[in-house]
C-alpha positions in Angstrom: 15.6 -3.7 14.7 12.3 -2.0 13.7 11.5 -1.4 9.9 9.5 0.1 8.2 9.1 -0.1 4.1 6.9 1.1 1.4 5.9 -1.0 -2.0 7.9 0.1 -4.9 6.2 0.2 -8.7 5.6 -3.3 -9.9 7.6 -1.9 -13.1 10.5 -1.4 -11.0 14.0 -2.5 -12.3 16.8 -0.5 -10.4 18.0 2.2 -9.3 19.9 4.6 -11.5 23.4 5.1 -11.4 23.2 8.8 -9.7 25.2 10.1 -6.8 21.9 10.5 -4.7 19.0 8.0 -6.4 17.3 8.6 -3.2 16.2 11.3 -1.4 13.5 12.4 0.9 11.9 15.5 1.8 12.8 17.0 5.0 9.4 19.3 6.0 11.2 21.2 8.8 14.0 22.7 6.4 12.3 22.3 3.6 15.2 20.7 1.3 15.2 16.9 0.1 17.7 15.1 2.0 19.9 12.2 0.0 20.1 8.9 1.7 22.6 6.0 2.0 21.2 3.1 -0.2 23.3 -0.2 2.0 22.5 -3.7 2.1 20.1 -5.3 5.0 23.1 -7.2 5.8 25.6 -4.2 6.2 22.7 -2.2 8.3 22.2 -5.0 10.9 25.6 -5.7 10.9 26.2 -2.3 12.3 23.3 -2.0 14.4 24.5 -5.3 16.1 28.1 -3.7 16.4 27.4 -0.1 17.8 23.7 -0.1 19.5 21.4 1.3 17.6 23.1 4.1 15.6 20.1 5.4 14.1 19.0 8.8 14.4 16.7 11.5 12.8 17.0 12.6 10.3 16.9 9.1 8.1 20.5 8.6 6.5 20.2 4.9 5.0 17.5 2.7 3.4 17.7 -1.1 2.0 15.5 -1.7 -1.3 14.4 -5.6 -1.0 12.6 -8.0 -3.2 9.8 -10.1 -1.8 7.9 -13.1 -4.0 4.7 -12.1 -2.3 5.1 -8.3 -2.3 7.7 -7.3 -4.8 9.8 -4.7 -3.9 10.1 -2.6 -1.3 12.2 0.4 0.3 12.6 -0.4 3.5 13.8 2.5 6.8 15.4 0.7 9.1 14.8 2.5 12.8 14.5 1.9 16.5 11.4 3.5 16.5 8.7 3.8 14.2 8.5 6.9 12.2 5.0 8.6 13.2 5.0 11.1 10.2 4.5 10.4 6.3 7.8 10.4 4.2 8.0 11.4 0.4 11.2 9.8 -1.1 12.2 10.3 -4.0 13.5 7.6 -6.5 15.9 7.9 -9.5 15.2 4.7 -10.8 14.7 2.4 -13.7 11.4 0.8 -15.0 9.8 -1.8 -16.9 7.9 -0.9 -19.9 4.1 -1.8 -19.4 3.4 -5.2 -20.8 1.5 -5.3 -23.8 -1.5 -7.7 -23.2 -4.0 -6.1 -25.7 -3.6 -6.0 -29.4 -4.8 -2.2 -28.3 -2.1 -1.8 -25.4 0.0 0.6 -25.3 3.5 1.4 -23.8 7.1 4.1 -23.9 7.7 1.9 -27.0 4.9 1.6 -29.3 4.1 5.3 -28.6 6.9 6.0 -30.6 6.4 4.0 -33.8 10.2 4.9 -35.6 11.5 2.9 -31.9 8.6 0.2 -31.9 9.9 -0.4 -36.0 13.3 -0.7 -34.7 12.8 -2.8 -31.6 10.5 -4.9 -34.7 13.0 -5.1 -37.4 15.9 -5.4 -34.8 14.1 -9.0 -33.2 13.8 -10.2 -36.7 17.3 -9.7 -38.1 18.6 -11.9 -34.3 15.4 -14.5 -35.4 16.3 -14.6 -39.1 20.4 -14.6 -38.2 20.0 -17.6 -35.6 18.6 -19.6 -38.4 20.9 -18.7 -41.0 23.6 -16.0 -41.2 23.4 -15.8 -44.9 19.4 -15.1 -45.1 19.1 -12.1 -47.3 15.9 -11.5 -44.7 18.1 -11.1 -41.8 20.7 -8.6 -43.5 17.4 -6.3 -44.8 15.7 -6.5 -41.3 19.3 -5.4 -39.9 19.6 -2.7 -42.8 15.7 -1.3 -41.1 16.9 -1.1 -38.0 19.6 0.8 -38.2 17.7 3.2 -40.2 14.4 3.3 -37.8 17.0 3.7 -34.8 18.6 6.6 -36.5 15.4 8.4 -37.0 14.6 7.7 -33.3 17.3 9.0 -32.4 17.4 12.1 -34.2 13.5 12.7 -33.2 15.0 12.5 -29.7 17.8 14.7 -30.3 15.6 17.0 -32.3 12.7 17.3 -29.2 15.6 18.0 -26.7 16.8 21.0 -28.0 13.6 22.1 -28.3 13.1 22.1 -31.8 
């Protein structure tokens, strides 16, 4: 069995739990096209079993991790595909990692969710030490407020206001 694949982000975690987290954009109609996400296993299996049931237009892909590359989204096929493909993923990702002390990610460009992720990591330090430490209960108490506010900006920017 022929494959083919394409790198994924080097931020990629998964896929999102949607219907169709993968589609791909069918030039002749003109409409994106969902596809099948299987395992490698369950695609050679059935290749072994029936021939080779593939067929245009693509109906199934296999995402795979690699040590060397990362991961990929792999087309399984009998024959290679001779024409560029835009997929499109619903996925998942990684925040940027913060190398810097001037780097930036999703997380420290909001500061009310950066304070809570902050305040959040030192009420877990403080209460692993000692689940009476007046600093862990006040770190705890910041949290919740900086989260709240987060989430109200959040709320607030999604209706529009």
């Amino acid at each position: 069995m022929e494959r083919q694949d394409a790198r994924l982000p080097a931020n990629f975690k998964q896929l999102s739990m949607e219907k169709n987290s993968i589609t791909y954009k069918n030039v002749t109609i003109g409409q994106n096209i969902p596809v099948q996400v299987r395992s490698r296993e369950e695609i050679e299996r059935e290749a072994h079993r029936d021939g080779c049931p593939y067929s245009r237009p693509i109906r199934q892909v296999f995402i795979e991790y690699n040590q060397t590359r990362g991961w990929s989204l792999n087309i399984p096929n009998c024959d290679l595909t001779a024409w560029a493909i835009t997929f499109t993923l619903l996925c998942f990702t990684l925040p940027a990692p913060l190398v810097l002390g001037t780097d930036c990610n999703a997380f420290t460009n909001r500061r009310k969710l950066s304070e809570a992720i902050i305040n959040k990591a030192k009420s877990i330090a403080f209460f692993s030490v000692d689940p009476t430490d007046k600093r862990a209960w006040e770190a705890a108490r910041l949290y919740e407020i900086a989260y709240r506010t987060a989430c109200h900006e959040d709320a607030t920017q999604a209706a529009g206001g």
